[in-house]
C-alpha positions in Angstrom: 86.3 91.2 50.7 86.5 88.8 48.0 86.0 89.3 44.6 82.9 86.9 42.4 85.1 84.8 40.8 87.3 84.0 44.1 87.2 80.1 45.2 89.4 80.0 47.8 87.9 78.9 51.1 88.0 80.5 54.5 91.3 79.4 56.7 90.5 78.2 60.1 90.5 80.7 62.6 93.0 80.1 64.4 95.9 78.2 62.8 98.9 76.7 65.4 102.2 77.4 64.1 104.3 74.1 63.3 105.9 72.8 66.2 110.2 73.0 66.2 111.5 69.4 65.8 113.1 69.9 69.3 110.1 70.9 70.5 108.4 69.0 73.5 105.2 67.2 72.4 103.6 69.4 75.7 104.6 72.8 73.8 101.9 71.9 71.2 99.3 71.5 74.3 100.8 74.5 76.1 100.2 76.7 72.8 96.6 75.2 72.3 95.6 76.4 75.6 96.6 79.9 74.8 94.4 80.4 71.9 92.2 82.5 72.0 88.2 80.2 71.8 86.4 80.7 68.4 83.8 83.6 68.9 80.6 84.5 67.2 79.8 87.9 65.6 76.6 89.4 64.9 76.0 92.8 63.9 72.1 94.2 65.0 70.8 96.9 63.0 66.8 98.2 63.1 65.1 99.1 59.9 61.7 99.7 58.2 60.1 98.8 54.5 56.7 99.4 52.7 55.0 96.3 51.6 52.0 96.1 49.5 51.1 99.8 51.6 52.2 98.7 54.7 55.4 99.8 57.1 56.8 96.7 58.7 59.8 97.5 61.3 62.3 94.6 61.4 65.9 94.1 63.3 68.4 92.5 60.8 71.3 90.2 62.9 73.9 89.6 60.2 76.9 87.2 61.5 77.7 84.2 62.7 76.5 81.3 65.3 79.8 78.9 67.3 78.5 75.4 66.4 79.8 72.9 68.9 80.0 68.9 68.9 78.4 66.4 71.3 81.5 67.4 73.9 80.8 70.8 73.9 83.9 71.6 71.3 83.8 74.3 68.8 83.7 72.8 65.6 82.1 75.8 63.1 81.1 79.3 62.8 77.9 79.2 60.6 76.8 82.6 58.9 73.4 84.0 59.1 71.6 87.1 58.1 68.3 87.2 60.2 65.5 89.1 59.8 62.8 89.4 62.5 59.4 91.5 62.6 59.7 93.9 65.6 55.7 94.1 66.7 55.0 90.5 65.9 54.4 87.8 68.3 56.8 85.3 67.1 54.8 82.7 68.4 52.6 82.8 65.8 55.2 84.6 62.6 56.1 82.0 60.3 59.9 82.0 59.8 61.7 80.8 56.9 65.4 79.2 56.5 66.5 80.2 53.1 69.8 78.9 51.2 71.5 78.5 48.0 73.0 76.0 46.6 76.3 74.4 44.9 77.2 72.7 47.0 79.9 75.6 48.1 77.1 78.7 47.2 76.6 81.7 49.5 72.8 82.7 49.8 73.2 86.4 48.5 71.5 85.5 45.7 68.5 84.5 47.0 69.1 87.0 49.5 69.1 89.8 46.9 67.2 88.6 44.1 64.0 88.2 45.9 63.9 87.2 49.6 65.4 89.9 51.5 65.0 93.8 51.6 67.0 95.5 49.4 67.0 93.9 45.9 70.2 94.1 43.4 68.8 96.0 39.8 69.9 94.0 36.9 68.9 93.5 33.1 67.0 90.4 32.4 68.9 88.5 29.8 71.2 91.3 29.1 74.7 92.3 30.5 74.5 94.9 33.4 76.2 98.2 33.0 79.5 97.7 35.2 78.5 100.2 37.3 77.8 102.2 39.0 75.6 99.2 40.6 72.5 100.0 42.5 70.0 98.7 44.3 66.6 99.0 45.7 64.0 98.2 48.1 62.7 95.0 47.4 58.9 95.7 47.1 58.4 91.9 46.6 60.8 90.3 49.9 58.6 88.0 52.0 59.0 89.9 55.1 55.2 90.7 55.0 54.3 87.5 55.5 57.6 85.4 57.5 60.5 86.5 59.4 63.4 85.2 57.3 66.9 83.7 57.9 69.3 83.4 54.8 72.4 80.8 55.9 75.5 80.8 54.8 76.8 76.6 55.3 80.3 76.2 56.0 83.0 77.0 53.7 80.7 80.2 52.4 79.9 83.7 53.1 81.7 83.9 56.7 80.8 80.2 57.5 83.8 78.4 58.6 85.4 75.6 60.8 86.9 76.2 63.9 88.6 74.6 66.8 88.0 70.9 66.5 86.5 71.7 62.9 87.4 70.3 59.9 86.0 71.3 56.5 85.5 67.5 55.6 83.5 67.2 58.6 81.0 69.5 56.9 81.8 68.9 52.9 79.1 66.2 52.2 75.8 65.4 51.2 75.4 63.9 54.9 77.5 66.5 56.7 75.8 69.3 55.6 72.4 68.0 56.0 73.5 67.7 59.7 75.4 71.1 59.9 72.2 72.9 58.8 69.8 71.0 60.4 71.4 71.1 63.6 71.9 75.0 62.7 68.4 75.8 62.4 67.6 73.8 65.6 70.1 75.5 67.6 68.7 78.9 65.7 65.2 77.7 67.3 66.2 77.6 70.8 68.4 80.1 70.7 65.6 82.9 69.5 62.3 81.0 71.1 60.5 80.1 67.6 59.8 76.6 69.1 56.4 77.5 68.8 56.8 79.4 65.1 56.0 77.9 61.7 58.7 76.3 60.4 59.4 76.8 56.6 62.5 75.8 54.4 63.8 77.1 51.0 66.4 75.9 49.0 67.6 76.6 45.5 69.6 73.9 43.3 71.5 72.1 45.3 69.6 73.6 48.2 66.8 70.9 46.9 68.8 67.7 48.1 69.9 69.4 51.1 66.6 70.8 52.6 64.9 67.0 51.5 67.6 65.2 53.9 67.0 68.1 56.3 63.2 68.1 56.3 64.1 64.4 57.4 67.0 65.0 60.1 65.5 67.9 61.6 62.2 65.7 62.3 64.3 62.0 63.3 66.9 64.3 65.3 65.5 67.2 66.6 61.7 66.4 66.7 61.1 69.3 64.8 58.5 69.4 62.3 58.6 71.6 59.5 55.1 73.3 58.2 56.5 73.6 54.9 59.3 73.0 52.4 59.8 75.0 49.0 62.1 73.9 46.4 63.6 76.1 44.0 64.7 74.8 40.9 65.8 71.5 42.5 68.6 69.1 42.5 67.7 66.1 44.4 69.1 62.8 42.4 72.7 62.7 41.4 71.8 60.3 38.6 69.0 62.4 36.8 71.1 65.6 37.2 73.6 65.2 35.1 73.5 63.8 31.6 76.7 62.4 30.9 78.6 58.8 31.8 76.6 56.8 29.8 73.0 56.9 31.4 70.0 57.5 29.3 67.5 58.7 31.5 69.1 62.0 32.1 69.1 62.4 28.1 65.2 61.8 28.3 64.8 64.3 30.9 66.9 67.4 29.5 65.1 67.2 26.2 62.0 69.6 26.8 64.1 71.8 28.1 66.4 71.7 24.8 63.2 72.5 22.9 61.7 75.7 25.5 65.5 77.2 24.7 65.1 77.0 20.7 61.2 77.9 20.8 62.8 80.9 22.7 65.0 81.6 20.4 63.3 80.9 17.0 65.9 78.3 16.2 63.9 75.5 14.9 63.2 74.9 11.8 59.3 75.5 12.2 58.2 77.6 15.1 55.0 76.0 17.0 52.2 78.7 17.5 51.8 77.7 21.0 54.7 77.0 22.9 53.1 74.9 25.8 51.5 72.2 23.3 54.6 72.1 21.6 56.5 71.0 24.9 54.0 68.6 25.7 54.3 67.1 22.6 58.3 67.0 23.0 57.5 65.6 27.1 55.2 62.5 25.3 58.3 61.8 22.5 60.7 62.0 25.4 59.3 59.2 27.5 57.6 57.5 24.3 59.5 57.0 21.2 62.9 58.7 22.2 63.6 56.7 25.2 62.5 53.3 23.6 65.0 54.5 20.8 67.6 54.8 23.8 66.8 51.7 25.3 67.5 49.5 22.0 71.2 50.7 22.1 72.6 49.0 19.2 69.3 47.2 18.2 67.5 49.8 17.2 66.9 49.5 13.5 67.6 51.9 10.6 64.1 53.4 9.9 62.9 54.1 13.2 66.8 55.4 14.2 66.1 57.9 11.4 62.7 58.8 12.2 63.5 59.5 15.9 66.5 62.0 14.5 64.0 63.7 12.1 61.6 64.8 15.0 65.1 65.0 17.3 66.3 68.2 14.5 62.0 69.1 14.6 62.3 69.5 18.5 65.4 71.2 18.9 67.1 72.7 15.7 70.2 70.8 16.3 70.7 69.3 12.7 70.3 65.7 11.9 74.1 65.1 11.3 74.7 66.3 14.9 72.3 64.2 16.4 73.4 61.4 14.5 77.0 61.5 15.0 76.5 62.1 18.9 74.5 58.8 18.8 71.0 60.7 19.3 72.1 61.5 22.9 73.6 65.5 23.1 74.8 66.7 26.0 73.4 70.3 27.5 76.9 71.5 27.5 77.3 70.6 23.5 73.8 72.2 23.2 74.8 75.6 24.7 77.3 75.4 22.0 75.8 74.1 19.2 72.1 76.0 19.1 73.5 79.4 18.2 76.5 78.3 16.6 75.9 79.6 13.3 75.0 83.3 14.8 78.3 83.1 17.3 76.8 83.0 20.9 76.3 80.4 23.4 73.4 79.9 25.2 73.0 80.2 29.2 73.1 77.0 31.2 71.2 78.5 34.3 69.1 80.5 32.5 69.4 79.6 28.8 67.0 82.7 27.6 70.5 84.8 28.2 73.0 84.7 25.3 77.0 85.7 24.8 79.5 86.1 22.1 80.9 82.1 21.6 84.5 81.4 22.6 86.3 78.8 20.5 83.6 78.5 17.9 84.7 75.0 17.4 84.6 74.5 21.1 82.2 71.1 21.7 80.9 72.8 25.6 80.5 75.8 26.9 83.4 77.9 28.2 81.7 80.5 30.2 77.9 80.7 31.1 76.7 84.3 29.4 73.8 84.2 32.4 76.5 84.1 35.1 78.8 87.1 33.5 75.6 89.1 33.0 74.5 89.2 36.8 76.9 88.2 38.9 78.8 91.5 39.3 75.6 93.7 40.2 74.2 91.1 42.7 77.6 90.5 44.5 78.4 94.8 44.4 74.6 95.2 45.4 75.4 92.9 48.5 78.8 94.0 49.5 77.3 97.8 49.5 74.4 96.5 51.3 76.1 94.4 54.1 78.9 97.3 55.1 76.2 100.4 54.5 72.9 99.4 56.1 74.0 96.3 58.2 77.5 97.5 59.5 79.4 94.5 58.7 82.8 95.7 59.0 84.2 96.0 55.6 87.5 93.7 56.6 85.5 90.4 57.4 85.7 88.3 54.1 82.6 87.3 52.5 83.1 83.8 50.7 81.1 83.8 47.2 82.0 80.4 46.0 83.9 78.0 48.0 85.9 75.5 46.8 84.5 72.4 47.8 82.8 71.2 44.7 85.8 68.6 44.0 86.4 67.9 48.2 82.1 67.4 48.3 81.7 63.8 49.6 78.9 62.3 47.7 77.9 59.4 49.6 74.7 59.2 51.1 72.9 57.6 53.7 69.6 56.8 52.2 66.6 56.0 54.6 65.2 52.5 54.3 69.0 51.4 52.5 70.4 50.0 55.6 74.0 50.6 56.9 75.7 51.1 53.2 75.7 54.5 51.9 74.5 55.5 48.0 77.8 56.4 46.2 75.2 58.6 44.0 73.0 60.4 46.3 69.2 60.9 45.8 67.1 62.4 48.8 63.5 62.1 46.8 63.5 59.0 49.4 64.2 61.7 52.7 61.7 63.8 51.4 58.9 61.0 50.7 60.1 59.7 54.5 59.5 63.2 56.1 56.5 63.4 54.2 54.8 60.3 55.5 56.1 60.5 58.9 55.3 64.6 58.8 51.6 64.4 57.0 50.8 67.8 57.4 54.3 69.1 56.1 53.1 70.9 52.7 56.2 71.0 49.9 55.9 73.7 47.0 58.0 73.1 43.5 58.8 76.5 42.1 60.8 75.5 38.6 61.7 77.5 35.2 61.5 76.2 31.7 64.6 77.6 30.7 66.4 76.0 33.1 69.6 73.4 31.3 70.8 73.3 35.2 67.4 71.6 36.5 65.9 71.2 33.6 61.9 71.1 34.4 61.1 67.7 33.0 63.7 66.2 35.4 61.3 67.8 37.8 57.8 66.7 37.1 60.3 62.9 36.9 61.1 63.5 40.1 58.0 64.3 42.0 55.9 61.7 40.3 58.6 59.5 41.7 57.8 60.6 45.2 57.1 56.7 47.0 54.0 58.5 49.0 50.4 58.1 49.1 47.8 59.7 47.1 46.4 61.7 49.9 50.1 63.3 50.4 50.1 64.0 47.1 48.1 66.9 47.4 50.5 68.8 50.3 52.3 69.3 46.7 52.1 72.4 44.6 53.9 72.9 41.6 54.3 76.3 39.6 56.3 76.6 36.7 58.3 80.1 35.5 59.0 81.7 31.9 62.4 81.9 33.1 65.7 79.9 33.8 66.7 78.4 36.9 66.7 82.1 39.1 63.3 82.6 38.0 63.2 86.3 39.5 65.4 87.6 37.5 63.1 88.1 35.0 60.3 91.0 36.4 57.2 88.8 36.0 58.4 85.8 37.1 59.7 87.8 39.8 56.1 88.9 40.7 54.9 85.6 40.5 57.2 84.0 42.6 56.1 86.4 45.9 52.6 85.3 44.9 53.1 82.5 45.1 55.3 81.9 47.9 53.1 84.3 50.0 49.7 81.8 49.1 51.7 79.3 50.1 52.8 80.6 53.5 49.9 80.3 56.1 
């Protein structure tokens, strides 16, 4: 199996052999019709776990599902991990499709961080001994309340194309909201949950992909989903990243720059009460600070150096820095800069987590500490997990990270834009169609404040830019996390998050 760091893709299946220059152009079709068809695997094990003083017996199905084209054609394996309630009518069990992000993620971490049943033993905000690397029964999964399916898109875990399959036709904001919607559907007929509630979950880049698929799945399929829970969200291209000249990403990664030195104790006064003190930051953000931003060149001396004074009060990043990076830092210089003068870096996924600085000159990051510090344990808890207790044969490779980051095709087809696809892709639109057109669909925010990947703010921006009614408006719950963007790694967010996902389930 792959190491955490590998981002090779999967080859397809079965590669053909170059033809000799001689050869006739009917060898090539001879040869083709020798190979062996693309096949699914799925490995069926029966287990039991004590939840909140109950035993609940459950099959897990771990493998993959042959996707095929309107001609009947293999085009994909898509990996699963499924996990069904033995005793339960499944009629009336909620089930739950649950991914990662990326794009070009796995879903272990989901899978073993809070979802599933076994649950990888880390240190909040600390480096994990390497090893030996345990893990646990997870005493806060969701298999109390929902059978659960954790997917693996193409290009990760043991997702891959096959036959008349080619990774671009699945490497985009648009192809993968197909290729997951049409997987779920398929998974729907397949198992009879036609009748089941319908639930989605999606981390990070999850977010834009389950918005566009809350919409597919209903315009395509005719499927209505009960319920859609976003995880530390990326929806909109253009509010995600905050560099290339745009302002409003600036506005929106601010609160989050001053959660990470309250956390810290790195400003230069620290507030008594941390969630006054970020609503003060949230009203400068969209107050002075972006009027500041908006002037450009026109804004005037005194109000330039005002806006820097409370810029150094709200962040500890000193006036000289702010002034020099025309009051508009970057959360890769901040990660650098915060610490600076101690010799660590901050975490970009979970900025509470801290690591000794590379280059201390260094303008970005090099590494993210928060990464280093879990990664091992969860992908050693899973690999143990998968060929111990679910028989997955130890030589199948299990794709961490694909590389398909750089090969992503970021157009999208936006509903209500016409025929020309959005070169920067936002799916708040999908979601605010699928919401209208689905009224009883209910959506759940779960977000951390110490988040620099989805920053919060950029949240709370994002759903008061839903284009729905005010009666829809309350299908939306919102709960926020002392914690970065995997919330449950810390214990009591952890806790909070089955909470709350289970009141949210019905």
């Amino acid at each position: 199996m792959r190491t955490f760091f590998s981002t090779l893709l999967l080859s397809i299946a079965f590669p053909l052999l170059a033809a000799a220059a001689d050869q006739p152009a009917s060898g090539d079709a001879a040869k083709q019709a020798t190979e062996p068809a693309p096949e699914a695997h799925v490995y069926t094990s029966e287990h039991q776990i004590k939840l909140d003083g109950k035993t609940i017996k459950y099959s897990a199905r771990a493998g993959t599902m042959l996707m095929k084209n309107d001609k009947g054609e293999p085009i994909a394996l898509m990996g699963f991990t499924a996990y069904v309630n033995a005793e339960a009518d499944p009629r009336a069990r909620p089930i739950i499709f649950a991914y990662n992000g990326g794009p070009g993620s796995a879903s272990l971490w989901l899978h073993m961080g809070v979802l599933g049943p076994q649950r990888a033993v880390i240190k909040d905000t600390g480096f994990t001994d390497n090893g030996p690397f345990k893990r646990v029964s997870n005493e806060y999964s969701i298999l109390d309340k929902a059978d659960l399916v954790m997917i693996d898109p193409v290009g990760t875990g043991f997702a891959k194309p096959v036959g008349k399959g080619k990774g671009e036709d699945f490497w985009g904001v648009d192809q993968d909201i197909q290729s997951v919607g049409d997987f779920i559907a398929q998974y729907v007929t397949e198992n009879e949950r036609w009748a089941s509630p319908k639930y989605i979950l999606g981390e990070s880049y999850g977010g834009m992909r389950s918005a566009g698929v809350s919409y597919y799945l209903l315009n395509h399929h005719n499927l209505a989903l009960n319920g859609l829970v976003l995880v530390s969200p990326f929806l909109d291209f253009a509010t995600g990243f905050d560099f290339g000249g745009i302002d409003l990403p600036h506005i929106l990664f601010l609160p989050t720059f001053a959660s990470t030195a309250y956390y810290h104790h790195a400003l230069p006064e620290q507030p008594a009460d941390r969630d006054a003190f970020l609503k003060e930051v949230e009203d400068f953000a969209v107050g002075e600070y972006a009027g500041a931003l908006m002037q450009g060149a026109a804004l005037d001396a005194a109000t330039r150096k005002d806006v820097i004074d409370k810029l150094y009060r709200y962040t500890g990043i000193s006036k000289d820095y702010w002034d020099r990076a025309n009051l508009r830092v970057g959360h890769q210089q901040f990660t650098k800069e915060l610490l600076r003068d101690r010799g660590e870096t901050v975490g970009r996924i979970d900025s509470r987590f801290t690591g000794g600085s590379i280059g201390l000159n260094r303008d970005t990051m090099v590494y993210d500490p928060m990464t280093t510090a879990i990664g091992p344990s969860y992908l050693a808890a899973f690999m143990d997990y998968y060929a111990r207790d679910l028989h997955v044969p130890a030589d199948q490779n299990y794709v961490v990270s694909g590389n398909v980051f750089t090969k992503w095709d970021w157009s999208h087809a936006q509903p209500g834009f016409g025929v020309m696809k959005i070169p920067t892709p936002n799916t708040v639109p999908d979601l605010s169609y699928a919401m209208t057109q689905n009224p009883h669909m209910r959506v759940l925010f779960m977000q951390g404040y110490y988040d620099l990947a989805t920053p919060f703010f950029t949240t709370k921006y994002l759903i008061s830019h839903l284009d729905i009614s005010d009666e829809l408006r309350g299908n939306i719950q919102e709960a926020y996390y002392d914690a970065g963007h995997m919330m449950y790694v810390n214990p009591d967010s952890l806790a909070k998050f089955k909470k709350v996902l289970a009141g949210f389930i019905q």
